[in-house]
Biopython code that builds the backbone (N, CA, C, O; Angstrom):
import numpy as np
from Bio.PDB.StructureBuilder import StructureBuilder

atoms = [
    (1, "UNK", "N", (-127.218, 31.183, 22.982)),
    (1, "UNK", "CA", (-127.677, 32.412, 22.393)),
    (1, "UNK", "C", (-129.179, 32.617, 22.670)),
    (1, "UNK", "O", (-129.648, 33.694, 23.037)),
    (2, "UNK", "N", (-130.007, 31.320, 22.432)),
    (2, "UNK", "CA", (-131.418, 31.930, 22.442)),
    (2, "UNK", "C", (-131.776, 32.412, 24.237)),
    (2, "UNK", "O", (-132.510, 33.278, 24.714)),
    (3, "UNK", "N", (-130.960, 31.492, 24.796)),
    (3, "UNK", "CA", (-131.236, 31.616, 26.481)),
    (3, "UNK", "C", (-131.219, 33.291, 26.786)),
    (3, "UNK", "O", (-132.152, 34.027, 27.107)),
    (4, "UNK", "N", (-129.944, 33.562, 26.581)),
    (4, "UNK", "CA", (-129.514, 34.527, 26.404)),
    (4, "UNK", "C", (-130.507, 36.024, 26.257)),
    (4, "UNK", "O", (-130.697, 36.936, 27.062)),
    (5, "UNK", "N", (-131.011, 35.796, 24.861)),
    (5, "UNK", "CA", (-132.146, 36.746, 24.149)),
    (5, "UNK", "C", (-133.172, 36.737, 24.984)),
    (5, "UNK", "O", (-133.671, 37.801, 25.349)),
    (6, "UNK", "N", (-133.843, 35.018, 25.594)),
    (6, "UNK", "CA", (-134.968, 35.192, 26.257)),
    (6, "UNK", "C", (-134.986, 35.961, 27.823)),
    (6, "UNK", "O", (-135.940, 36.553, 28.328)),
    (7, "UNK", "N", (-133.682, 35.758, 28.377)),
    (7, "UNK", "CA", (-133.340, 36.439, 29.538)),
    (7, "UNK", "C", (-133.522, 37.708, 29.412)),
    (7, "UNK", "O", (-134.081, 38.309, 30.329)),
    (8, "UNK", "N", (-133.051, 38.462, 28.139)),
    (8, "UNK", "CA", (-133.016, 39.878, 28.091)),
    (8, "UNK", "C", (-134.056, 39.911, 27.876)),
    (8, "UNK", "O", (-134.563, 40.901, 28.404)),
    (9, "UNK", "N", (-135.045, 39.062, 27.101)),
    (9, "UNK", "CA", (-136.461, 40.301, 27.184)),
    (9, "UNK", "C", (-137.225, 39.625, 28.308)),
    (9, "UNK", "O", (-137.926, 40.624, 28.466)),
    (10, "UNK", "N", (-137.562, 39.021, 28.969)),
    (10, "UNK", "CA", (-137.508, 38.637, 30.162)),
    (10, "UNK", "C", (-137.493, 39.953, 30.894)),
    (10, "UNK", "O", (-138.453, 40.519, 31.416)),
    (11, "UNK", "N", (-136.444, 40.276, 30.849)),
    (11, "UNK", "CA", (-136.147, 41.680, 32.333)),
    (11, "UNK", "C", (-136.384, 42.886, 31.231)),
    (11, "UNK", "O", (-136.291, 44.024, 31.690)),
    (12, "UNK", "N", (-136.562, 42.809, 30.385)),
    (12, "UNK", "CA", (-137.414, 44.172, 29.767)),
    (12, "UNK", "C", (-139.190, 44.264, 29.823)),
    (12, "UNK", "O", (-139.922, 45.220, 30.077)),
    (13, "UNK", "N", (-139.511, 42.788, 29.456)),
    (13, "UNK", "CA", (-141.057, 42.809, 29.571)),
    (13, "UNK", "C", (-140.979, 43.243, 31.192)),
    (13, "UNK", "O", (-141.165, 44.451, 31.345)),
    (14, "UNK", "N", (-140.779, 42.611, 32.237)),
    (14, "UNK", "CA", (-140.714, 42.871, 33.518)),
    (14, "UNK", "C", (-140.393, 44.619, 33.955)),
    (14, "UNK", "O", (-141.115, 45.120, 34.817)),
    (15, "UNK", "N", (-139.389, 45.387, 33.366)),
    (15, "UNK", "CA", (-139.593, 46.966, 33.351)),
    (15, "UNK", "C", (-140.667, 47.197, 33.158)),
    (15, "UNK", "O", (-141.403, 47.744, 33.980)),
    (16, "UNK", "N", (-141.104, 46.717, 31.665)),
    (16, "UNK", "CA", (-142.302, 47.997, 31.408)),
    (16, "UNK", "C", (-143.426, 47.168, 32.373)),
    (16, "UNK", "O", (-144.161, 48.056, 32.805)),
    (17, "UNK", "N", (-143.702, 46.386, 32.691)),
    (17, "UNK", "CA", (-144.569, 46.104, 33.664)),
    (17, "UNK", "C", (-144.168, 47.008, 34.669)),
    (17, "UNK", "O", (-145.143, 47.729, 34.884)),
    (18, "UNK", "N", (-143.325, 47.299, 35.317)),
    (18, "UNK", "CA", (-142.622, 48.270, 36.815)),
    (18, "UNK", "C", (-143.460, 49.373, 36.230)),
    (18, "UNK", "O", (-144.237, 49.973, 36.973)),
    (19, "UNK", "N", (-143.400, 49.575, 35.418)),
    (19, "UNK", "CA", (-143.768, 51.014, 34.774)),
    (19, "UNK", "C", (-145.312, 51.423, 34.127)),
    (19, "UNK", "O", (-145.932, 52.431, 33.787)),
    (20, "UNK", "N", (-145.453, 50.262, 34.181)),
    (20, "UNK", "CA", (-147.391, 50.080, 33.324)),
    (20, "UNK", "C", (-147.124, 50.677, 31.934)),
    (20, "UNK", "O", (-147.860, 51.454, 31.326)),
    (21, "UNK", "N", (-146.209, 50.291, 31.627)),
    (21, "UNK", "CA", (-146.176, 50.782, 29.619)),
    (21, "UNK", "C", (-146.270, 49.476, 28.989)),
    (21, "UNK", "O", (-145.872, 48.395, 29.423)),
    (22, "UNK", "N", (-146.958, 49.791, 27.714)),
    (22, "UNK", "CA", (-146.885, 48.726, 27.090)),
    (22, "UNK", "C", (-146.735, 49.176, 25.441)),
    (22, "UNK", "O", (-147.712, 49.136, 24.693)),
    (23, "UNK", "N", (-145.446, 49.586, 25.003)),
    (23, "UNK", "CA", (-145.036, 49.679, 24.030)),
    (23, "UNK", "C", (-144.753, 48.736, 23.027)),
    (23, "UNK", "O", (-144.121, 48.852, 21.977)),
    (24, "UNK", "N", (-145.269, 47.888, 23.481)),
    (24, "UNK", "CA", (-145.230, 46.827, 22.228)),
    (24, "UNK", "C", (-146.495, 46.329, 22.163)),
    (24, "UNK", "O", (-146.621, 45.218, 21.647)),
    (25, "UNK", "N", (-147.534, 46.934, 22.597)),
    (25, "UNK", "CA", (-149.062, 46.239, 22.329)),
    (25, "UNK", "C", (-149.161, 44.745, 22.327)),
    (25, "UNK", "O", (-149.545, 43.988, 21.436)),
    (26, "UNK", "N", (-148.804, 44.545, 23.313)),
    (26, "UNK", "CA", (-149.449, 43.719, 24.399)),
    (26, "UNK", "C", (-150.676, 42.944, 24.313)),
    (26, "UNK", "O", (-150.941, 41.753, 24.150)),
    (27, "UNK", "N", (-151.539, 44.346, 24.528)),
    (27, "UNK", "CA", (-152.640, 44.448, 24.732)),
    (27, "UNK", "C", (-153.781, 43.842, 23.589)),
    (27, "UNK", "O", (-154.764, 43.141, 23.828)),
    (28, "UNK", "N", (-153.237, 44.429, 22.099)),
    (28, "UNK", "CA", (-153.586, 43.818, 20.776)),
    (28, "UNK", "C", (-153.961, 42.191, 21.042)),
    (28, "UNK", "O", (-155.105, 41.746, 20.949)),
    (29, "UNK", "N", (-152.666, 41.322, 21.423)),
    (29, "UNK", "CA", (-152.723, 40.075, 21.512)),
    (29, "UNK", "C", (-153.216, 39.243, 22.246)),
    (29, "UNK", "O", (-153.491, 38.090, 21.915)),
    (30, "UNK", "N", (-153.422, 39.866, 23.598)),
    (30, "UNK", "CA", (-154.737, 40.075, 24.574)),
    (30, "UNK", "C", (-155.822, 39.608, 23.948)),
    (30, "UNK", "O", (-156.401, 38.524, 23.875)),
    (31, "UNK", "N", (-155.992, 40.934, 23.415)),
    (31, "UNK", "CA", (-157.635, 40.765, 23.107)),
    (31, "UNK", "C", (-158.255, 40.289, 21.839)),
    (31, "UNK", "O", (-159.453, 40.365, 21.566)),
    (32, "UNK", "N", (-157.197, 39.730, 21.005)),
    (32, "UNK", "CA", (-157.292, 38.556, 19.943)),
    (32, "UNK", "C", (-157.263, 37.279, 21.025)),
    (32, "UNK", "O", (-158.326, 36.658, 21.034)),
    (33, "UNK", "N", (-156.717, 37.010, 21.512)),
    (33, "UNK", "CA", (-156.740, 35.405, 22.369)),
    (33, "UNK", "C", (-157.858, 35.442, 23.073)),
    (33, "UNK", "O", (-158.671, 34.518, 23.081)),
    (34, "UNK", "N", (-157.982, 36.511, 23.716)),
    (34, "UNK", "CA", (-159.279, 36.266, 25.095)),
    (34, "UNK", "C", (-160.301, 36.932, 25.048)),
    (34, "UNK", "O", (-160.920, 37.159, 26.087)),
    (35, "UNK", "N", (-160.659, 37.329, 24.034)),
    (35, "UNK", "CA", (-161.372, 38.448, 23.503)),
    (35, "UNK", "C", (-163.236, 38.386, 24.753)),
    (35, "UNK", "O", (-164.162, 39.193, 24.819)),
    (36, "UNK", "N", (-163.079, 37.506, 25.234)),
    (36, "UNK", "CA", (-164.521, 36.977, 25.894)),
    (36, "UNK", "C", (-163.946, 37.832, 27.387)),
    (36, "UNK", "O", (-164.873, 38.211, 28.102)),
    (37, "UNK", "N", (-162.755, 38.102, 27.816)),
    (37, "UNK", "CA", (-162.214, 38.308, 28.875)),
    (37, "UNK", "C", (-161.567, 39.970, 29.152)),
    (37, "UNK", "O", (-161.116, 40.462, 30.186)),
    (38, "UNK", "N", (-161.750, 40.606, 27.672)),
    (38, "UNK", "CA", (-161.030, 42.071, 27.002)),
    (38, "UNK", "C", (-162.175, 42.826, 27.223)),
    (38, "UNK", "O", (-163.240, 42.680, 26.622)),
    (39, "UNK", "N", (-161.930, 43.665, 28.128)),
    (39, "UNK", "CA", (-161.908, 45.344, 28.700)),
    (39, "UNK", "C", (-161.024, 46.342, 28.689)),
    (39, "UNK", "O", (-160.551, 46.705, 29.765)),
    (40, "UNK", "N", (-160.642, 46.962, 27.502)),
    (40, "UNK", "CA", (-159.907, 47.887, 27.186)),
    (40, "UNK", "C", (-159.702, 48.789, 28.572)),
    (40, "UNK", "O", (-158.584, 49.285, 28.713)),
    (41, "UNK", "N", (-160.640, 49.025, 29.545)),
    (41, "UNK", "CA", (-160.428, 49.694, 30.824)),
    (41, "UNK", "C", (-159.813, 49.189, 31.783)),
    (41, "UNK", "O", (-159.358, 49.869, 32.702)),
    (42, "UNK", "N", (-159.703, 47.800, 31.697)),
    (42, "UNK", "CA", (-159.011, 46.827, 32.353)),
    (42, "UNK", "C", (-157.322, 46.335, 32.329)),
    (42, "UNK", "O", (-156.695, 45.608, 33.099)),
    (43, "UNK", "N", (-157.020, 46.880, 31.417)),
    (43, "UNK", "CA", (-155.624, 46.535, 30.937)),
    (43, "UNK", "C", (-154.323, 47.303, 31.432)),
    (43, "UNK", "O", (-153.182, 46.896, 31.212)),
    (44, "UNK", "N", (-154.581, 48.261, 32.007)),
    (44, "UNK", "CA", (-153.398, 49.058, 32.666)),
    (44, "UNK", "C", (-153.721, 48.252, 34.372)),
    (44, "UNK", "O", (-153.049, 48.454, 35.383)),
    (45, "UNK", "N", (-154.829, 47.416, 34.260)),
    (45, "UNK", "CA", (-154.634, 46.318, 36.059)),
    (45, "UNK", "C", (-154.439, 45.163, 35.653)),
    (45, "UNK", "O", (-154.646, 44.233, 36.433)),
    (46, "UNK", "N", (-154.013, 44.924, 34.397)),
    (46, "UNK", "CA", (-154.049, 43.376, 33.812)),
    (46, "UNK", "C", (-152.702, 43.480, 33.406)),
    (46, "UNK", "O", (-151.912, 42.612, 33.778)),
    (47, "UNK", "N", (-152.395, 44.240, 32.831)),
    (47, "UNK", "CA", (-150.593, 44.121, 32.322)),
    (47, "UNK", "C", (-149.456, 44.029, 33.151)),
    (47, "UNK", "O", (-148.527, 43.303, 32.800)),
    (48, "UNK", "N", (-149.380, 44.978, 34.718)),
    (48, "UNK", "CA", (-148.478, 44.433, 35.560)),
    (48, "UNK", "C", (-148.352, 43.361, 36.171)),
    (48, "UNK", "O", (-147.395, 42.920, 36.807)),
    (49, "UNK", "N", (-149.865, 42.729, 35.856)),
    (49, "UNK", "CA", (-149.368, 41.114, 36.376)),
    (49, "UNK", "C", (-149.639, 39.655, 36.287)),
    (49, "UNK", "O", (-149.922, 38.644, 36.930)),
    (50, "UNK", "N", (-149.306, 40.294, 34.742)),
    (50, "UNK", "CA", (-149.912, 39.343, 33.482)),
    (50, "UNK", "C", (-148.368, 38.724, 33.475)),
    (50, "UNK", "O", (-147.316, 39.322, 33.701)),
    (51, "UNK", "N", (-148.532, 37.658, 33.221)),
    (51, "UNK", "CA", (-147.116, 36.741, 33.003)),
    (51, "UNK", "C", (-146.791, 35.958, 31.649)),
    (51, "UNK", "O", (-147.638, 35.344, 31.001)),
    (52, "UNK", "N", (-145.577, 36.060, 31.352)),
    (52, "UNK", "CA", (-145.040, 36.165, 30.150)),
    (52, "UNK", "C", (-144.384, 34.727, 30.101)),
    (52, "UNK", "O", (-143.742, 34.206, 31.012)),
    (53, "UNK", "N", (-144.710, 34.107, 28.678)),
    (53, "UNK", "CA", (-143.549, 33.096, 28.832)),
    (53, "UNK", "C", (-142.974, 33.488, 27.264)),
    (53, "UNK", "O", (-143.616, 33.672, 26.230)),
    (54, "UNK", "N", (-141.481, 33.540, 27.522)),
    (54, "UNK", "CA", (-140.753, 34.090, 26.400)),
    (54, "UNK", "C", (-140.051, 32.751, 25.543)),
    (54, "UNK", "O", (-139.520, 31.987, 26.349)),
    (55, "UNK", "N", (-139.916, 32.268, 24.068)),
    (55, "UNK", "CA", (-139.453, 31.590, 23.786)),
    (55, "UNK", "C", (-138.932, 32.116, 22.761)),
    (55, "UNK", "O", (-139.475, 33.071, 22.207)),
    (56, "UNK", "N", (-137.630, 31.513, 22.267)),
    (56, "UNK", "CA", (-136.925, 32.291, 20.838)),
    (56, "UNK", "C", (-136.224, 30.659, 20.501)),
    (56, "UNK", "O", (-135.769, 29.704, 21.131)),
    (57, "UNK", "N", (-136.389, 30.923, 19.599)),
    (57, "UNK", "CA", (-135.910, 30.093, 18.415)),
    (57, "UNK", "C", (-134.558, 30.999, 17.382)),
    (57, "UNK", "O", (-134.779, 31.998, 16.698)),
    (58, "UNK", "N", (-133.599, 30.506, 17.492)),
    (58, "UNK", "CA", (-132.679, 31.372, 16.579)),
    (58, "UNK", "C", (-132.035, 30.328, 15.575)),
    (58, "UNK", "O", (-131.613, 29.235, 15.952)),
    (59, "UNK", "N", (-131.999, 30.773, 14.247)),
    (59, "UNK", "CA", (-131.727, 30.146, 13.075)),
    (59, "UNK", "C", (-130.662, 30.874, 12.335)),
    (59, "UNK", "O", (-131.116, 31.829, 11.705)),
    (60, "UNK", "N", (-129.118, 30.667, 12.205)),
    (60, "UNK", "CA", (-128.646, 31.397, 11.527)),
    (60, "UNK", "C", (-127.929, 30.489, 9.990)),
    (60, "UNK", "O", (-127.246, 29.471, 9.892)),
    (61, "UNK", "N", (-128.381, 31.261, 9.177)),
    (61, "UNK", "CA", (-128.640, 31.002, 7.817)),
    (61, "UNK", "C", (-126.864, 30.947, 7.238)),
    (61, "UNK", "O", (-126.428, 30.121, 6.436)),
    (62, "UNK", "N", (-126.486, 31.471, 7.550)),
    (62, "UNK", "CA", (-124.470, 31.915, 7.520)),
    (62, "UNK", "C", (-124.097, 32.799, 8.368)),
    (62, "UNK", "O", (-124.735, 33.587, 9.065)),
    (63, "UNK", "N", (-122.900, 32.575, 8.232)),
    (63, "UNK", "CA", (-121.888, 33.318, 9.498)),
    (63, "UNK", "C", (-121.341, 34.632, 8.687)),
    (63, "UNK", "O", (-121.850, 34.665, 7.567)),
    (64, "UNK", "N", (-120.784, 35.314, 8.840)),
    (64, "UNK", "CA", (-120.126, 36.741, 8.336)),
    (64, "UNK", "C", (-120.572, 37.595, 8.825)),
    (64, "UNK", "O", (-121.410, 37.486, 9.720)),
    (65, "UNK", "N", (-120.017, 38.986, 8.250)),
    (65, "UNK", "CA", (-120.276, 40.138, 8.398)),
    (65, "UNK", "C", (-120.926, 40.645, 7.453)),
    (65, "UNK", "O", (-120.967, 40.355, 6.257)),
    (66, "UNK", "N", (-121.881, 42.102, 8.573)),
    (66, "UNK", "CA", (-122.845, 43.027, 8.247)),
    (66, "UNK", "C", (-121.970, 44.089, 7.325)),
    (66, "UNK", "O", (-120.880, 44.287, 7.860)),
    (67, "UNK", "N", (-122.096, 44.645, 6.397)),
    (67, "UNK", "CA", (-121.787, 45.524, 6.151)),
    (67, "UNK", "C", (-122.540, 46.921, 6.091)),
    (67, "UNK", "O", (-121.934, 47.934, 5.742)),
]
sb = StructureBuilder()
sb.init_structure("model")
sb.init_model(0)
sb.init_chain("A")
sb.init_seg("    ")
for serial, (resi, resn, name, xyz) in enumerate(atoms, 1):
    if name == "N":
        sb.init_residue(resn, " ", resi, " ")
    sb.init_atom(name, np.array(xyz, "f"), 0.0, 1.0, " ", f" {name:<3s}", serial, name[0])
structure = sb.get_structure()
């Protein structure tokens, strides 16, 4: 399952890179980590080929149904 999840966003982060969107602010977390390295003018040449490492952890608490 988690493989799974990380694959899919995997090839979604990789779209919006195709596309230079960054709808999930990205960019925010950027420039909290590297803040010595953050140029807000810089980030639409930094996001297509900025590389992602995706990890998920999945925990399920019980099995059943949503209602």
């Amino acid at each position: 399952m988690e493989a799974e999840i990380e694959a899919r966003l995997s090839a979604t982060i990789k779209k919006l890179q195709q596309f230079n969107s960054d709808p999930i602010d990205f960019w925010e977390q950027f420039r909290v980590q590297h803040h010595e390295l953050w140029k807000r003018n810089d980030w639409k040449k930094i996001f297509p080929k900025a590389r992602f490492r995706v990890l998920v952890k999945v925990k399920i608490i019980r099995e059943g149904t949503i209602r």
